[in-house]
N, C-alpha and C positions, 0 to 999 in steps of 0.2 A: 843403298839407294841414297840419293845426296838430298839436301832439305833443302826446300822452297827458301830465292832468295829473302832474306832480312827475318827468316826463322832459326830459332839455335835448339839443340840438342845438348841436355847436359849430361856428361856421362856418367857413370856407374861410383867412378872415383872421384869425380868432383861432389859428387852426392854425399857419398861418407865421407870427404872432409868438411864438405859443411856441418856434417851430422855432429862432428867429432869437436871441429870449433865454436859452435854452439852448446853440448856439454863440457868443454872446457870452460867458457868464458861465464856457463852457469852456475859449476862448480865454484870456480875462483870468487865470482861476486858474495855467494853465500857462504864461504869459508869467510871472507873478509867479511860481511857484515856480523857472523856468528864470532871473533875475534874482538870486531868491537864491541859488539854487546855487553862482551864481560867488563870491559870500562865504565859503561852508560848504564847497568843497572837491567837492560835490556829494554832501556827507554831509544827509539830512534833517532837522531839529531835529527834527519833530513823533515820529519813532522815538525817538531820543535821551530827550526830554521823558517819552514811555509808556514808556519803561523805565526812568525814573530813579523816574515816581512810582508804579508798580510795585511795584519796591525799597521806597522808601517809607511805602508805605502799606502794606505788609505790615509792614515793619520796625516800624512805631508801635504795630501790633496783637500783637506781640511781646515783651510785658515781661520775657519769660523770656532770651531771647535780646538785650536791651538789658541784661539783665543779667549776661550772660556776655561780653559785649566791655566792659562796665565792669571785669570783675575780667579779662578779657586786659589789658585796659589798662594795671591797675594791675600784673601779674605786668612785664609786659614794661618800664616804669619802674623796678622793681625792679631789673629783669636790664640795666637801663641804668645805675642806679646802682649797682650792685655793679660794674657794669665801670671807672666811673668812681672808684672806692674803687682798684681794682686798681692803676688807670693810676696812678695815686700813689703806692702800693705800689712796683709794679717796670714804668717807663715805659716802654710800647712791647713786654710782656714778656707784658703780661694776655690769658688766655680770650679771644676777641671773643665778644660777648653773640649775634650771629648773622653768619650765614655769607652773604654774596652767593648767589643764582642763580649754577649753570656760566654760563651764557650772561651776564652780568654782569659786565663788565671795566672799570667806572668805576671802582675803586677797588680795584685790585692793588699800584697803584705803592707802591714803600715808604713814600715818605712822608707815605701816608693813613696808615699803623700808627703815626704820634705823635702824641700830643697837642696842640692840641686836634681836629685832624681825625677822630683815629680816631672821638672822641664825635660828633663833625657827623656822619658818614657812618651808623654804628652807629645813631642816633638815625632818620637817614632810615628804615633798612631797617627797624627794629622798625615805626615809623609805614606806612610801607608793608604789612608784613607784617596791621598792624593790620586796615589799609582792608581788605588781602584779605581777614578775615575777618568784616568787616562787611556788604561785598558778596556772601558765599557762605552757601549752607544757609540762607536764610531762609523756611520754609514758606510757600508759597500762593505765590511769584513766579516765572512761565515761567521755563524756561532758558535761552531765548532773550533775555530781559529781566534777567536777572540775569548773563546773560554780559556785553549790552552794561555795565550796571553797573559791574560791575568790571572792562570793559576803561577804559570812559572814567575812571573814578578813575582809573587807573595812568596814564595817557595826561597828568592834569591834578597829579600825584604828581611827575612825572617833570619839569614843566616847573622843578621848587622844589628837582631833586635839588642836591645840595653841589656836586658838580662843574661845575655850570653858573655859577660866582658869583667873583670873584677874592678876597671877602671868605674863601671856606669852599677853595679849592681848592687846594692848596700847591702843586702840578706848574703850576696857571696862577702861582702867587703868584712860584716860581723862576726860572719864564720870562721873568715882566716884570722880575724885578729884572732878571737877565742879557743883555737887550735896551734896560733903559731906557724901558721904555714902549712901544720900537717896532712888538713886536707886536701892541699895540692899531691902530698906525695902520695897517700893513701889513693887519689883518684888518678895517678898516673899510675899506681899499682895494679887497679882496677883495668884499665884502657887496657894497659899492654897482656892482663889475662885475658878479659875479653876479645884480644887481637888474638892471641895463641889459637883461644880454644876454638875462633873462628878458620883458621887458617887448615886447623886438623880436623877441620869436623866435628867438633867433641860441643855437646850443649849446652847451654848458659850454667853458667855458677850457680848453683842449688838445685838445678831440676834432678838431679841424682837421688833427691828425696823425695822423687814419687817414681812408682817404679809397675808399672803398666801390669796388670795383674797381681798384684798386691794392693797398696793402695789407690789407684786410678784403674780403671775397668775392669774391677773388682765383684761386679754381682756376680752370682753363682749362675752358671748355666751349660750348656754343651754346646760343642758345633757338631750339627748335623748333618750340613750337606757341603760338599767344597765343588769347587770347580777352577780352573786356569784364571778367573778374575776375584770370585770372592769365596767365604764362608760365609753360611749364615748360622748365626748364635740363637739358641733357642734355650730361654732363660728358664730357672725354674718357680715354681708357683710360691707366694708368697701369703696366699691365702686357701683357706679350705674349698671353696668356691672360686671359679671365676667367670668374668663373662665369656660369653658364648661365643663370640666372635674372638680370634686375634687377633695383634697388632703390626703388621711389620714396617720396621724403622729404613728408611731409605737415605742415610747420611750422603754428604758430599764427598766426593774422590780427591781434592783439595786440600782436605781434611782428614784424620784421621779417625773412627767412628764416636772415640768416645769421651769427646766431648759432653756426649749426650751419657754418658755413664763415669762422669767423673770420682771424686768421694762419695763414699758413703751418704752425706750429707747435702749434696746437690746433684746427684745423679738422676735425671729423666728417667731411665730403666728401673730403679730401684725405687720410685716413684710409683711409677705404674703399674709395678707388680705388687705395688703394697694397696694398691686401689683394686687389686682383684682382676688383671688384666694379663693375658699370655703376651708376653713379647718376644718377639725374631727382630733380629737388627742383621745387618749388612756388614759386614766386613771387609775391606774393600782390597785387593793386592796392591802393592806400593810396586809401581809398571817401572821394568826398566828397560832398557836399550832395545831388546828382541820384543819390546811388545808397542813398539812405533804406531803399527798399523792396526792400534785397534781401534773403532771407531765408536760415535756415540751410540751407532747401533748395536754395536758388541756390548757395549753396558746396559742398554735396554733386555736384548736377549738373554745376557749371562748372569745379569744382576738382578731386574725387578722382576721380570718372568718364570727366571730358573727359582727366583725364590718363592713365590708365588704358587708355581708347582710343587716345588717341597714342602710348604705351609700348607697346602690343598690336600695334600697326600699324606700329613699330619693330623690336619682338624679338616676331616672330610665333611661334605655339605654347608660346610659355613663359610658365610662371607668372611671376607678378609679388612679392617681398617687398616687404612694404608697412612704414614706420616713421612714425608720427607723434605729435610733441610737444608736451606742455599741450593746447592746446585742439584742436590740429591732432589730435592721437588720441583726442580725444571723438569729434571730425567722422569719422575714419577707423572708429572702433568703429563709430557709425550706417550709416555706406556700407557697413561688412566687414556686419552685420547683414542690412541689405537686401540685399546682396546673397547671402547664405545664402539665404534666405528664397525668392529667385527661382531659384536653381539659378544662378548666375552662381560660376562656378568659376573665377576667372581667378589667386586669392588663391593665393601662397604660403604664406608667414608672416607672422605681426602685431606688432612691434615698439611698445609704447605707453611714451613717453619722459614722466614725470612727468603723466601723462593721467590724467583722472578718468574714470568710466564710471556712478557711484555718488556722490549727494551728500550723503547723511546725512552723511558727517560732513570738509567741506568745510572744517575747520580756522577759526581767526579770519576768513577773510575771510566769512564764515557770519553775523557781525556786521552786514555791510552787505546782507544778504539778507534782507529781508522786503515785503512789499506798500507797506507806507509808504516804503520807501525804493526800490524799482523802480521807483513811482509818481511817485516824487520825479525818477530818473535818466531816466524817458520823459517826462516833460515839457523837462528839461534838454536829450535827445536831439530831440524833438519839433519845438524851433523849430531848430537848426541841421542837422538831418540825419542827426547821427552824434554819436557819443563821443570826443573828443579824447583820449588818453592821457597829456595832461597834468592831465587832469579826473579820470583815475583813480588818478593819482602820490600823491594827497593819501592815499587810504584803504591802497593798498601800504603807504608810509612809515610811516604810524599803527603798520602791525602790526610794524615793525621799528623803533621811533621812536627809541631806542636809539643803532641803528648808523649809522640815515639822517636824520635829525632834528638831534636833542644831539649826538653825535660832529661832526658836521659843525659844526654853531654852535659848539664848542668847540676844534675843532682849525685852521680855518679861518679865524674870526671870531674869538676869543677871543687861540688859539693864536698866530694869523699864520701858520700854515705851507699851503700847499696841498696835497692828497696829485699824486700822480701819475696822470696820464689815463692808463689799461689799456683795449685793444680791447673787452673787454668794458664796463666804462663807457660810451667813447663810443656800442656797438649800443643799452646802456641808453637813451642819450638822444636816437636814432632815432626819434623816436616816429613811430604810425599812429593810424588812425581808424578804428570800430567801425560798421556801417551802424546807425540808427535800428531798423528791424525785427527784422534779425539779433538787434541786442542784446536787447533786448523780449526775445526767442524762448528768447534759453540762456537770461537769467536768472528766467524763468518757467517753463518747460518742464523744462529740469535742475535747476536750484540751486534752485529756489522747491517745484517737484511732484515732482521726481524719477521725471519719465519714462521714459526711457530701462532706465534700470535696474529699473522695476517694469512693464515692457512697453504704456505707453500710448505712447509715441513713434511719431508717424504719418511714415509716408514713402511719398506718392504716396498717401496715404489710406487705409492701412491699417497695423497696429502694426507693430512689429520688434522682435525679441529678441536678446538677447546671446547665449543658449543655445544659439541656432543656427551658432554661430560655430565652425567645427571643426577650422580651422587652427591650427598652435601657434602658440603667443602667447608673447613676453619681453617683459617688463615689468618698470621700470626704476622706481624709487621713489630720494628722498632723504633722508637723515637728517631734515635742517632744512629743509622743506621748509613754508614758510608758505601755498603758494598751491596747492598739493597735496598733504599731506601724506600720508607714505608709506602709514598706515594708510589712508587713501580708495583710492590706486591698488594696494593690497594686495586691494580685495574683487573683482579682476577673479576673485582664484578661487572667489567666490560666485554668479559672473555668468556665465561660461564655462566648456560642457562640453567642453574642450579638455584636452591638456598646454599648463601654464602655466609656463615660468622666470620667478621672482621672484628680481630683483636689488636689495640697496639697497647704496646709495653714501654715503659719508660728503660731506659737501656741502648745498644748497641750491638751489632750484629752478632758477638758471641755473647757477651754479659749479658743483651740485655732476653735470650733464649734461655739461658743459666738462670734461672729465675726461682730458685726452691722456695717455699712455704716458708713461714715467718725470718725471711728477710729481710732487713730495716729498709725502707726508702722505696720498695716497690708499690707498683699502683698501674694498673691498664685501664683501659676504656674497653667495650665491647658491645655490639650489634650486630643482629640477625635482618639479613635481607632474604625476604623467600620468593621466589621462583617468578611470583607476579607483582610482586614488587616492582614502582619505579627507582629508578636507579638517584643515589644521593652521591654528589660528588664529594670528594675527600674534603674540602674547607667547610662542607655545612656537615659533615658525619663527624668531625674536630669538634664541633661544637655543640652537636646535638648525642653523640652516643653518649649513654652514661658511662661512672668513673668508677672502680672499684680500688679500695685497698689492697696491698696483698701480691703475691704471684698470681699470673694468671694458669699457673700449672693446678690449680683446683679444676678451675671455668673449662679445663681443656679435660682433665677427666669427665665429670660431671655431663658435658657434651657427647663424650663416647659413653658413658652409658647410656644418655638417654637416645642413644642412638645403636644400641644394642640389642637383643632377642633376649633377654633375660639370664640367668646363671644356670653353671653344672659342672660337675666333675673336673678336675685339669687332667689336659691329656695328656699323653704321653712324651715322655723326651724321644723324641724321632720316630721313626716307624720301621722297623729291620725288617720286615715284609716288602716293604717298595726300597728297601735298599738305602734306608736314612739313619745310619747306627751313629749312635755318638762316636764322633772320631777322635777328642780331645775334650780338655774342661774350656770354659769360655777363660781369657777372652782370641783363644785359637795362637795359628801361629801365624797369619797374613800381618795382624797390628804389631807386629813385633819386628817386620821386614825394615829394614833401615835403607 
């Protein structure tokens, strides 16, 4: 029958080539962005690019404000030359014109304070100081867009500082006289092993001297249960008694577990068991290609639940204290949630070791969070399956680029020296793999919508709230915490109608978690907010919690006992009635997956 004039009928074959040019032109696009990626670190340019012309093209429509960094300009040339008038005056004696950033240790050594160095160095920070104010406060440009801004200035600032150059740097200039040159050759010896070992895979020079079950996640214990994503490790008792409850560890998939079980001598595991306490930790599979499509609920199911049951079916009738870190107590908060939610009361306590819950305000790594650049990372993730965590090392580094960056090309490369491989290092360069999906899922869901913490987060298809959560909660924050910084894991007490201990620790996101008993330089602060308590914002709890000496891994026992049912017997390594036989010695065979 013929169609009604000025109506069209598409046929069957025009349909499947639309279908088919539309998977072609899909394919092609993410093959080409996952090709560039491996250039860019797996940073997107096209983000980059909208936020520079952003800046930009706000800046241009600005004459007021081009006019006010013309007279900074001119002020702080001023305040260059008067230092430089001084240094004449009385050498090495003068005002400096501006003060380094705390966290800014390029140029303490004494003999950046003589001439002509102090003028290089001085000159950087004003020019720096400058760009800061070029990139900030420009009306009409996102925040989001004027953060990347002025992070990448600094970033492209930084490559030009004094201290990277042998012409501007006297500590390098010292060095080479007193060696002769040799530690140019020695740090080119250095680079081009460090280029090899990268190239083949093979891990930094020294880490070959901890060796993952030997000296690094070394406590003694069994794996008890396995499943297609984890093992869990169930340690053995360290004392004749313990408490009645145990503990399971819910580390980050990011990461590999044993961090938290490093030496002998700074192991959290090895800690707790000597405080009288059963520990299960998480072992996490290092996901490759065929496990694309697991998702964050596949880690809730196979990870905090399957173990949960296995621990339940270990130490029956007893609650369970639960601890999880970084991403591992996002994943624990969602489980602890849903399971409020269902009447599922198995929950002791909630332990969240530098975990976000809340991502408004997710610190610099916030920079690499937006649609353009997830877009970017699921196409990268898309063709090989997963996210290498050498893929993610590039945008880490940026936000430390400082310490991890230039210190290194200058102490290494320049310097000739090499530092010392530390347990913690070599776990650094452990790296894992991220599933395709999974990733997709946080960095959409949390970081991008901020689910979770505004009650859209589905689990099993219907929301979950924090509010439901009514177990006490400690929670552990760090000073210098670039990847969650303290003020993020401080809004747990915005999130939960619990008592909450808020702990912060001087430190940074791993070191400052690594925190054993009599180690020089530590010191926390800590407070207990209960349940009808008004709520204290982070700048009056800064000033108001008290301050202790010390690690705070005492304060964090001491809270699990006194949040315990008392002592008895340790129980048994697994339970071969419900099918939980020791299947190997800790630390199993998933941490060994490369």
């Amino acid at each position: 029958m013929a169609s009604d004039k000025g109506s069209s009928v598409v046929s069957p074959t025009a349909a499947h080539d639309s279908y088919v040019v539309t998977a072609l032109s899909d394919i092609t696009d993410r093959a080409l962005h996952a090709a560039l990626a491996r250039f860019t670190l797996g940073l997107s340019p096209a983000a980059v690019a909208a936020a520079y012309l952003d800046w930009l093209v706000h800046l241009m429509a600005a004459p007021g404000k081009r006019l006010q960094l013309l007279d900074k300009m001119a002020r702080k040339s001023m305040r260059l030359a008067d230092f430089a008038s001084q240094q004449m005056v009385h050498p090495g004696k003068a005002a400096p014109a501006i003060e380094p950033l705390p966290q800014d240790r390029r140029f303490v050594g004494e003999s950046w304070q003589h001439p002509p160095f102090n003028l290089f160095y001085q000159g950087f920070l004003l020019q720096q100081q400058w760009w800061h104010n070029a990139t900030s406060d420009v009306r009409g440009v996102t925040r989001h867009h004027e953060e990347i801004a002025r992070f990448s200035c600094r970033q492209i600032l930084d490559v030009f500082a004094p201290s990277n150059f042998l012409l501007t740097n006297p500590e390098l200039q010292q060095r080479t006289f007193e060696t002769g040159g040799q530690n140019l050759l020695v740090g080119m010896q250095h680079l081009f092993e460090d280029w090899q070992r990268a190239i083949s895979g093979k891990r930094p020079v020294g880490s070959e001297a901890y060796v993952v079950g030997g000296n690094v996640a070394a406590t003694a214990g069994k794996v008890v249960f396995r499943n297609r994503l984890i093992e869990l490790l169930q340690y053995e008792p360290a004392t004749a008694q313990l408490h009645a409850e145990p503990v399971l560890i819910v580390p980050a998939w990011i990461m590999k577990y044993y961090i938290l079980d490093l030496s002998a001598q700074n192991s959290l595991v090895r800690y707790l068991t000597s405080q009288g306490f059963t520990v299960f930790m998480i072992s996490w599979k290092n996901p490759a290609t065929d496990d694309r499509d697991l998702g964050m609920d596949d880690y809730r199911r196979l990870g905090v639940m399957a173990a949960l049951d296995a621990i339940t079916a270990i130490v029956p009738e007893r609650k369970i204290h639960t601890m999880g870190y970084c991403l591992g107590g996002t994943l624990l908060s969602i489980a602890a949630s849903a399971m409020a939610r269902d009447g599922d009361l198995r929950l002791k306590t909630m332990t969240l070791l530098a975990a976000q819950t809340d991502f408004t305000e997710a610190g610099e790594l916030m920079l690499f969070i937006d649609e353009s650049q997830i877009a970017f990372l699921e196409d990268m993730m898309w063709e090989q399956g997963f996210l290498d965590a050498k893929q993610m090392a590039g945008a880490f580094q940026m936000l430390r680029s400082n310490d991890l960056i230039w210190s290194v090309v200058l102490h290494r490369y320049l310097m000739g020296t090499r530092e010392p491989m530390s347990d913690l290092m070599a776990w650094n360069a452990d790296a894992t793999r991220l599933p395709y999906r999974m990733h997709s899922e946080y960095l959409r869901g949390l970081f991008l919508a901020n689910d979770l913490a505004e009650g859209r987060y589905l689990v099993e298809g219907r929301p979950v709230a924090l509010t439901d959560i009514r177990v006490p909660i400690f929670a552990v924050g760090t000073s210098w915490d670039h990847v969650a910084p303290w003020r993020s894991t401080y809004k747990i007490h915005l999130l939960a109608d619990t008592e909450v201990t808020y702990v912060l620790t001087n430190g940074g996101h791993n070191a400052g978690i690594v925190s054993e008993p009599d180690r020089i330089g530590r010191h926390h602060q800590v407070m207990t907010k209960k349940a009808e308590d008004r709520y204290v914002d982070p700048d009056t709890w800064l000033a108001i919690a008290p301050q202790r000496d010390g690690s705070w891994w005492p304060t964090l026992a001491t809270w699990l006992a006194s949040h315990s049912d008392g002592m008895q017997p340790p129980p048994s390594m697994g339970n071969p009635a419900a099918g939980l036989v020791a299947l190997c010695d800790a630390p199993g065979t998933y941490v060994l997956q490369e």
